[in-house]
C-alpha positions in Angstrom: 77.2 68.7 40.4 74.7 68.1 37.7 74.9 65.0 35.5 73.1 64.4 32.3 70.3 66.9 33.3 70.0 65.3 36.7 71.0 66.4 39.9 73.6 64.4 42.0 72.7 63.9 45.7 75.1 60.7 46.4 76.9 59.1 43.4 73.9 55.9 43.9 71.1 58.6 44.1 70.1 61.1 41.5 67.3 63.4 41.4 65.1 65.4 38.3 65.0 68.2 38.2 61.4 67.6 36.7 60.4 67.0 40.6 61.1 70.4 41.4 58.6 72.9 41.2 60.5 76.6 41.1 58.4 80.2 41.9 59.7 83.3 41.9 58.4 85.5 44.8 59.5 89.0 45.8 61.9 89.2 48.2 61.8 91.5 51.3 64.5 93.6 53.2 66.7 95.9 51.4 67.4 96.2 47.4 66.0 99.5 46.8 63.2 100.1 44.0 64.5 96.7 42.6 63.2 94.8 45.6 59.7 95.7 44.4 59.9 95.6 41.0 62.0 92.0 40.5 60.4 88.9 41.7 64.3 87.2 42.7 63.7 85.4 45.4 63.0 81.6 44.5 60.6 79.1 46.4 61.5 75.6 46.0 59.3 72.5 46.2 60.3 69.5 46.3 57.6 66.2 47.0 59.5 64.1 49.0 56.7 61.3 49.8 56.0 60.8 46.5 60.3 60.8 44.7 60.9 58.3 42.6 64.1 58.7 42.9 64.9 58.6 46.2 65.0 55.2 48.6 62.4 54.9 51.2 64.8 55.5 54.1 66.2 58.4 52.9 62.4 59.7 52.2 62.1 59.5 55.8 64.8 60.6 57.2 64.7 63.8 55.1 60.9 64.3 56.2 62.6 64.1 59.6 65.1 66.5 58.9 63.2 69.0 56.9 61.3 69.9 60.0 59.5 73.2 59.3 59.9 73.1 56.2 57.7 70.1 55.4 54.1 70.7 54.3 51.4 68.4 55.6 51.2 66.6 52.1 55.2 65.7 52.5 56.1 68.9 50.3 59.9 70.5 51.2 59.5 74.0 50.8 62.6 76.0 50.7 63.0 80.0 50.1 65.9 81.6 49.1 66.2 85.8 48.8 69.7 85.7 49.8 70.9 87.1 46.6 69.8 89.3 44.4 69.4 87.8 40.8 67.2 84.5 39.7 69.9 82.0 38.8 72.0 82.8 42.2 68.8 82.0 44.5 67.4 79.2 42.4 71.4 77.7 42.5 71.0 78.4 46.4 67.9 76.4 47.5 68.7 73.6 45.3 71.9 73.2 46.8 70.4 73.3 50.2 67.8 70.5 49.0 70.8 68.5 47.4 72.7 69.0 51.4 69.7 68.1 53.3 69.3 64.8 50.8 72.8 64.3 51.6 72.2 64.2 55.0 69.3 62.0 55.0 71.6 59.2 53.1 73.6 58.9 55.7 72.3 56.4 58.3 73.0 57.3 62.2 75.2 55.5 64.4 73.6 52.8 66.6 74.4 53.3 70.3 75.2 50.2 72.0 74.5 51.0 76.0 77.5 50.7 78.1 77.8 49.7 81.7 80.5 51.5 83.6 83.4 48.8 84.6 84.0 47.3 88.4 87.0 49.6 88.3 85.3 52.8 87.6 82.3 52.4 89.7 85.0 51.5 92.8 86.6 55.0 91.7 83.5 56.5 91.8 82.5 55.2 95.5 85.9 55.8 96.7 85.9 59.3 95.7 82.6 60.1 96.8 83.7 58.7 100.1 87.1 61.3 100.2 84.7 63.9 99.5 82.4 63.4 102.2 85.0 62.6 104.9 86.4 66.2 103.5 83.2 67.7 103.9 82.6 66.0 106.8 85.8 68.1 108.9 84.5 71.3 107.7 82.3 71.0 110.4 82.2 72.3 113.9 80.6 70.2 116.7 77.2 70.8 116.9 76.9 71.9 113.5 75.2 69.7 110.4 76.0 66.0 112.3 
């Protein structure tokens, strides 16, 4: 995954690691005395507005996809206290970073609208039509007419 120092998103796009700003943080939920002794969770930022090395449209589509996890300022904030040593958190959030970059390279599908054809709306009438005319001998004389 890593390449000369820098971190691979697509094999065009490469990233610093330089724009990543790392802090260690204590992590809650269970671990024991070592929870609150061992600062191993990790809390990533990442400034996507202002990446060099990322394309404008990726910049914002990943704002888009980031969701929560964007600051006002355009700062991806990632946590990661899965695990319970340094390296295996910090290895964690940047490969959620790198997979949320991923998906922000890849540009959606256009939908063309499509009209349904003669053939299928005919099916559609005609079957609506059976279905009444069903309907239509469930009742007795008198009854819903």
């Amino acid at each position: 995954m890593q390449h000369s120092g820098m971190i691979e998103i697509t094999p065009d796009i490469h990233l610093d690691p330089e724009e990543l700003e790392e802090s260690f943080i204590r992590a809650g939920g269970p671990g024991g005395q070592n929870v609150n002794k061992v600062a191993t969770a990790v809390q990533l930022r990442f400034d996507v507005r202002r990446s060099p090395s990322l394309p404008s449209y990726v910049r914002a589509r990943a704002e888009r996809l980031a969701g929560s996890r964007l600051t006002k300022d355009g700062i991806i904030v990632l946590t990661a206290s899965s695990f319970r040593t340094q390296k295996q958190n910090r290895d964690d959030a940047r490969a959620r970073l790198v997979e949320l970059l991923q998906k922000a390279c890849l540009r959606p599908k256009l939908r063309r609208p499509t009209k349904p054809s003669r053939t299928a709306r005919a099916k559609r009438m005609d079957s609506k039509a059976k279905r009444g005319a069903l309907k239509k001998t469930r009742s007795r004389s008198g009854f819903g007419e």
